[in-house]
C-alpha positions in Angstrom: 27.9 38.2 4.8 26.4 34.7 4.9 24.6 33.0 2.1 21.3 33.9 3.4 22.2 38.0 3.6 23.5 36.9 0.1 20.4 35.6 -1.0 18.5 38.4 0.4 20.5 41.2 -1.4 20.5 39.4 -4.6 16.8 39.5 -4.3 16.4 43.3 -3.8 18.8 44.1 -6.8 16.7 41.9 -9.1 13.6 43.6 -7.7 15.0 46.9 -8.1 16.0 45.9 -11.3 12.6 44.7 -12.7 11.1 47.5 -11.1 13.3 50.2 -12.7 12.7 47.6 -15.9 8.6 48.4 -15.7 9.0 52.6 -15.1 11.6 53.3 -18.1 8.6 51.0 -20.1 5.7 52.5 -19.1 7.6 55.8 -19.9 8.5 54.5 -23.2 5.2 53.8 -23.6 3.4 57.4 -22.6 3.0 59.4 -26.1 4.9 61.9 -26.3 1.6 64.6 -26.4 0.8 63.5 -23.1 1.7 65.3 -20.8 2.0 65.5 -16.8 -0.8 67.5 -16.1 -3.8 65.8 -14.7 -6.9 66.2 -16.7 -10.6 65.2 -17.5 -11.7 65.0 -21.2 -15.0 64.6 -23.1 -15.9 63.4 -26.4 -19.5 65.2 -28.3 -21.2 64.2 -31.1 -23.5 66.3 -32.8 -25.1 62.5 -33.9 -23.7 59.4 -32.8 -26.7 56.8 -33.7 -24.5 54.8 -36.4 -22.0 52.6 -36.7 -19.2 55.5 -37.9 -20.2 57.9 -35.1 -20.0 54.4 -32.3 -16.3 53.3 -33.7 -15.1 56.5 -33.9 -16.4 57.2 -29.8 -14.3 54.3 -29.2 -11.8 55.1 -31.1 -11.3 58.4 -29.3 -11.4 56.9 -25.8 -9.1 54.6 -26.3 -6.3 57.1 -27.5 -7.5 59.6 -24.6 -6.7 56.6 -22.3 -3.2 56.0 -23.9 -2.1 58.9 -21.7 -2.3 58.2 -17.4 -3.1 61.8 -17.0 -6.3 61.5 -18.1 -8.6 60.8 -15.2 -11.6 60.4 -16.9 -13.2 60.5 -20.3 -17.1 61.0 -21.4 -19.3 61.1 -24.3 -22.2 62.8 -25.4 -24.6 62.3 -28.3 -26.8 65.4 -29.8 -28.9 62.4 -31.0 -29.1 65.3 -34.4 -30.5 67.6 -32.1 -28.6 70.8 -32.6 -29.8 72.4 -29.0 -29.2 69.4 -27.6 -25.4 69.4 -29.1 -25.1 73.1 -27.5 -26.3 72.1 -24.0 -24.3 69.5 -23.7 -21.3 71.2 -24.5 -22.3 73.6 -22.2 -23.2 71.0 -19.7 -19.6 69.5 -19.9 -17.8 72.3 -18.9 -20.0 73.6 -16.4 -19.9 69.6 -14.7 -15.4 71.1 -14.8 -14.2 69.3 -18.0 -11.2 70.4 -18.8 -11.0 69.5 -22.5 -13.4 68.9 -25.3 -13.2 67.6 -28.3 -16.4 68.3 -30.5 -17.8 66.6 -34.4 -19.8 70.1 -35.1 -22.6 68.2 -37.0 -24.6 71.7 -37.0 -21.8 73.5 -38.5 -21.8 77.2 -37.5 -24.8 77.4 -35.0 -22.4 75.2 -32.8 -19.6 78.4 -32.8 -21.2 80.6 -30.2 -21.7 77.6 -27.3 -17.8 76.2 -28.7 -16.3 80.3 -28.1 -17.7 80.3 -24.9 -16.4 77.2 -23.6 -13.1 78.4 -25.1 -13.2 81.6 -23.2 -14.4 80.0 -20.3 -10.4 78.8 -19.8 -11.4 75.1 -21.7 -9.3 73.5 -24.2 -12.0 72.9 -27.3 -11.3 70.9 -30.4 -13.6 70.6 -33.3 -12.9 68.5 -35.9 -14.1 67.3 -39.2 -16.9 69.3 -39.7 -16.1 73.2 -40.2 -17.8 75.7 -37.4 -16.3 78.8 -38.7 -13.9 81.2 -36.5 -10.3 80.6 -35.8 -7.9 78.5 -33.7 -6.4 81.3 -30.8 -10.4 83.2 -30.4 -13.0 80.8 -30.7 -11.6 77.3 -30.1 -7.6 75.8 -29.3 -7.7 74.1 -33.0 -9.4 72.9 -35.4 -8.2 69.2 -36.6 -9.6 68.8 -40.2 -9.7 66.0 -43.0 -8.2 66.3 -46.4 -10.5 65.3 -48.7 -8.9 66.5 -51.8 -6.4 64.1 -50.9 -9.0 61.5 -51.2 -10.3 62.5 -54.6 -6.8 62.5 -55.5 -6.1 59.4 -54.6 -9.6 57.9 -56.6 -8.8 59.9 -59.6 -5.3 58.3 -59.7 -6.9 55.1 -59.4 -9.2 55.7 -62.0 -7.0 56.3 -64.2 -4.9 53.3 -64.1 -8.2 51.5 -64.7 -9.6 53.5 -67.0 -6.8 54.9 -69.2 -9.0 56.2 -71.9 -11.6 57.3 -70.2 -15.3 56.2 -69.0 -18.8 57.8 -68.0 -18.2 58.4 -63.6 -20.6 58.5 -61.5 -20.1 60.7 -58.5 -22.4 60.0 -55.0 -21.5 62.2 -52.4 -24.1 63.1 -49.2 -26.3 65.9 -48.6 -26.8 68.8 -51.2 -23.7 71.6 -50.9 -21.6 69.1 -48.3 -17.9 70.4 -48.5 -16.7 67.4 -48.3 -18.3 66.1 -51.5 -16.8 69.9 -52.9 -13.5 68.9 -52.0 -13.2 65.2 -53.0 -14.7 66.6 -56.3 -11.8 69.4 -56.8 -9.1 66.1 -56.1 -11.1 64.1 -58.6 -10.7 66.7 -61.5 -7.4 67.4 -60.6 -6.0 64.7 -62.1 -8.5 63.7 -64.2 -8.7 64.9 -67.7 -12.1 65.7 -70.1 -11.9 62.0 -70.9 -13.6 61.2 -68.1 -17.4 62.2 -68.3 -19.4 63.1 -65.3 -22.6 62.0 -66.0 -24.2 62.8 -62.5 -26.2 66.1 -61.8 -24.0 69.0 -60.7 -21.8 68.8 -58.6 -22.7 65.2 -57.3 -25.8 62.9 -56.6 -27.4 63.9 -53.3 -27.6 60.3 -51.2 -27.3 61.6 -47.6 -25.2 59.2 -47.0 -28.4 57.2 -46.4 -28.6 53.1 -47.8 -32.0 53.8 -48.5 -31.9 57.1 -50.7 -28.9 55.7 -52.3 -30.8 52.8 -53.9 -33.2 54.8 -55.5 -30.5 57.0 -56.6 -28.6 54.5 -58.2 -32.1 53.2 -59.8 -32.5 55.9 -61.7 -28.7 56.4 -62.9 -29.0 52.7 -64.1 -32.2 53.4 -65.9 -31.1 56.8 -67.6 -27.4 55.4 -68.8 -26.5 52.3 -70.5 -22.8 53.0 -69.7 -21.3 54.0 -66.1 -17.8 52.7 -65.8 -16.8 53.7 -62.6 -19.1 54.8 -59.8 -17.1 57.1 -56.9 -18.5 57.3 -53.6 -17.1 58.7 -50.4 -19.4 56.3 -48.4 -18.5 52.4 -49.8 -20.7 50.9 -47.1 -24.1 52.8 -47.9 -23.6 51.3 -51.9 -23.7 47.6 -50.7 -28.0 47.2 -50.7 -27.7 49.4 -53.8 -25.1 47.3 -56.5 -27.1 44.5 -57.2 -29.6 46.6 -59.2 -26.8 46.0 -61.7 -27.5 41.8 -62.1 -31.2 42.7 -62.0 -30.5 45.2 -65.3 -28.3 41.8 -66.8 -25.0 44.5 -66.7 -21.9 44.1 -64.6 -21.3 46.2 -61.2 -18.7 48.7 -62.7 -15.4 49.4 -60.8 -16.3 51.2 -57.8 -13.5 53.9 -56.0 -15.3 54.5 -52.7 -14.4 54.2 -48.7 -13.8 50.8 -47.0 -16.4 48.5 -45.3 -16.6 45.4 -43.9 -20.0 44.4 -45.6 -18.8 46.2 -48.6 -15.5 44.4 -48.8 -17.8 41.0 -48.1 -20.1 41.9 -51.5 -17.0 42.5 -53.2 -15.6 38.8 -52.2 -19.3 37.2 -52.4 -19.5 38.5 -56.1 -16.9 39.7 -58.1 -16.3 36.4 -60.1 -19.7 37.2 -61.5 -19.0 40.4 -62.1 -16.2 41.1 -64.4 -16.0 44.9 -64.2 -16.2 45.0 -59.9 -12.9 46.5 -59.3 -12.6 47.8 -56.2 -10.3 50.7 -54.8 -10.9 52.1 -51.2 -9.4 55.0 -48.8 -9.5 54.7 -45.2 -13.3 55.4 -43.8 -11.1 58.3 -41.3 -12.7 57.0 -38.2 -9.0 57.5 -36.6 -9.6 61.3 -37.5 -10.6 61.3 -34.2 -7.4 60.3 -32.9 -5.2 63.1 -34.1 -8.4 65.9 -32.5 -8.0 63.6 -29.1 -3.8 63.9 -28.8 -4.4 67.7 -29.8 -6.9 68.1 -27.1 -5.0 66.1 -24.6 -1.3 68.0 -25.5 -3.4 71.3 -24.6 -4.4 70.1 -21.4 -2.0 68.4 -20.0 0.8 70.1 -21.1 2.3 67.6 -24.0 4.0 68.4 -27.3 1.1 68.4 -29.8 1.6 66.4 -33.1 2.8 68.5 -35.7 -0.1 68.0 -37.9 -3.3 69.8 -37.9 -5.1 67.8 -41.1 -5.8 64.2 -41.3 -4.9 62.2 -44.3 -6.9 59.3 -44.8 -4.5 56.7 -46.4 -5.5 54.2 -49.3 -6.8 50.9 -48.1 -7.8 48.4 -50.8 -7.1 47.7 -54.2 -8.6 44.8 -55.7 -6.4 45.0 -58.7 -2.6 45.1 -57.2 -3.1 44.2 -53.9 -1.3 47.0 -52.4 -1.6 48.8 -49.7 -4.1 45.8 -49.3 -6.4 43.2 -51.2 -9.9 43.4 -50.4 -10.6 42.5 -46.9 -13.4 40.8 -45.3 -14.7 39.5 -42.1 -17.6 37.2 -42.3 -17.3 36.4 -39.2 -17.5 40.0 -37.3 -20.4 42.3 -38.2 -20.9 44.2 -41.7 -21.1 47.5 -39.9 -16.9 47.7 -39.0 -14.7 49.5 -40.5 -11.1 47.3 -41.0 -9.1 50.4 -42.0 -9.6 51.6 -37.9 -6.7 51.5 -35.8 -9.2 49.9 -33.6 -9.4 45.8 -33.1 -12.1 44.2 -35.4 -13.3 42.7 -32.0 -13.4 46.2 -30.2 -15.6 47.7 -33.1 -17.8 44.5 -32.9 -18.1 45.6 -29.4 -18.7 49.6 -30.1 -21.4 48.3 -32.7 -23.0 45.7 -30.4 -23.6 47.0 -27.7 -25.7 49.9 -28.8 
């Protein structure tokens, strides 16, 4: 063999080498729910039009996109039109996609259009917000969000700020919302009759709306001279509303909410001149999606689903130890991100720009 030949087979080996090098990787890098299976998969909103609903869409495509079996991924928005929500889901299976995962904003007028799609042959995957029926006849699974877990976690707060006690303050959204229910059960959990509720029954009704929340918040201020700590399981939807607190010459009180990038920036813009603004935030759950999309995709492609069924949003910020996190805040990016995502600060600035 001469020196060339050599050279030649040298070559070769090194290729196969590198090439061998890139499969094992890429095969170390496929999750372990996706599976071999070639399949199509949709995303559907009962609303998408905020900032949430567009970080959580991209959210889910890029962990549907994680796996190379998925050919293609789509959205839909039921712009809060609950017939629009059923005909699209209807509209996305008859179009021959295979899986679908599904935020059931209407509740349990979405479970007849969900059980058909599921008897059709379609994997379907509602999440977060409860339809009714049961995994196995209506739908493949159901991927919830602990929000006990969350009051929990602010009532343990609370109480390392507030050993004694204090007057709370409890916003939650609309009236009856079980998430508000649930977070509330967490909260007295481990909170003792120390710690007064001074809101209507079981919560303040915001809507999760900035502008409801204000005048809320208005009339809390006018009606007690003391609020300690003010809970909230939307941070971001507070951050019009705190200053009412400078113009009634009283300090923002210590606030155990959800995270926000504008709400992380008020924090950092104004805490100096506000001595009681402690701030403690869990995860805002847009990566709930995450755990419904590798459920969805195991189902269709033939994966090993993750073991859990329930999200559990984990702590974020802590103003007072630091830990998990100290307040974060990027002045340069948009208010309207969430830095608790799994998803780049510049992808969300992308999600929320571009719609």
């Amino acid at each position: 063999m001469n020196f060339l030949d050599k050279q030649k087979l040298a070559f070769a080996a090194a290729a196969t080498a590198i090439a061998l090098g890139c499969s094992n990787l890429a095969q170390a890098e496929t999750p372990s729910w996706c599976g071999p299976k070639k399949a199509t998969i949709a995303l559907l909103d009962g609303y998408g039009g905020n900032s949430w609903r567009q970080v959580t869409t991209a959210s889910g495509k890029e962990e549907a996109l994680k796996c190379p079996s998925i050919t293609k991924y789509e959205y839909a928005d039921g712009q809060g039109d609950t017939q629009k929500s059923i005909s699209d889901i209807k509209a996305m299976a008859a179009k021959g996609i295979d899986a679908l995962v599904v935020f059931p904003d209407a509740g349990q007028a979405m479970l007849p259009a969900i059980t058909a799609v599921y008897k059709s042959g379609k994997v379907i995957v509602p999440y977060r917000v409860e339809a009714g029926g049961q995994a196995g006849v209506n739908y493949t699974k159901f991927i919830g969000t602990d929000f006990v877990n969350d009051g929990q976690n602010w009532g343990n707060w609370i109480k390392s700020v507030l050993p004694q006690g204090g007057n709370l303050l409890f916003l939650s959204g609309p009236a009856g919302n079980s998430q508000g229910l649930d977070e509330l059960k967490g909260l007295k959990s481990v909170l003792g009759p120390e710690y007064k509720f001074i809101n209507p029954e079981p919560f303040d009704v915001t809507n999760w709306d900035p502008a409801l929340t204000q005048k809320v918040l208005t009339a809390e201020i006018a009606k007690n001279n003391k609020i300690d700590v003010i809970v909230s399981d939307f941070g971001p939807s507070l951050v019009g509303a705190l200053p009412l607190f400078k113009q009634s010459g009283r300090s923002i009180p210590a606030l155990a909410t959800s995270d926000g990038n504008s709400l992380g920036c008020l924090w950092a813009d104004v805490h100096q001149d506000n001595p009681d603004f402690k701030l403690f935030t869990v995860s805002t759950e847009n990566d709930n999606v995450r755990l419904a999309v590798q459920q969805a995709v195991a189902a269709v492609t033939g994966g090993t689903p993750p073991t859990a069924e329930t999200f559990k949003g984990p702590v974020f910020e802590n103003s007072v130890t630091g830990a998990p996190h100290a307040v974060q805040c990027r002045k340069d990016l948009p208010g309207q991100i969430y830095l608790s995502a799994e998803l780049s600060p510049e992808e969300q600035t992308k999600a929320v720009s571009t719609k």
